[in-house]
C-alpha positions, 0 to 999 in steps of 0.5 A: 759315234765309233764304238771305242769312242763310245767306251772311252766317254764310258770310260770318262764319266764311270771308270774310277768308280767302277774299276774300284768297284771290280770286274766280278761286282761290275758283271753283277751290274751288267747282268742286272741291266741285261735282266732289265732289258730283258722285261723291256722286251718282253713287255713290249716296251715303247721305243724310248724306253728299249732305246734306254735299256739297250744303252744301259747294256752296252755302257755296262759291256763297255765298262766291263771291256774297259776294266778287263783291258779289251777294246771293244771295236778292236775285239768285234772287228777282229771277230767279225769283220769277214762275216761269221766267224765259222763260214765267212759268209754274210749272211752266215750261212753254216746255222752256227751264228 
């Protein structure tokens, strides 16, 4: 799965209430989410349950993505696609990434 076609099915199953809901209340969700998987980490978690918590997270950015108005595969490839975004290189090779 490409990542808009990620964030459109994101996008079907959980805009409606989500946009309502806001960009300030919806980080507020995300930011929970990132905490889980944060515990999920530290904790040494087994692969099910990282594998849960890391697509909880990116459901979330995607959501959030989706009520700003970005396009997430079209924001991380104009970023990305030539490696770091400082030195051009891949691997990064200026210590900044």
């Amino acid at each position: 799965m490409q990542i808009r076609d990620f964030q459109q099915l994101i996008e079907r199953i959980y805009y409606r209430k989500d946009s309502s809901r806001g960009l300030a209340a919806t980080h507020m969700w995300f930011t929970e989410e990132v905490g889980e998987l944060t515990r999920a980490l530290r904790r040494g978690q087994d692969r099910a349950n990282l594998e849960e918590e890391f697509a909880d997270v990116l459901a979330w950015l995607s959501t959030l993505a989706s009520i700003a108005g970005v396009d997430l595969e079209e924001a991380a490839a104009k970023k990305y696609a030539q490696g770091c975004p400082y030195c051009r290189s891949t691997p990064c090779s200026c210590g900044s990434g």
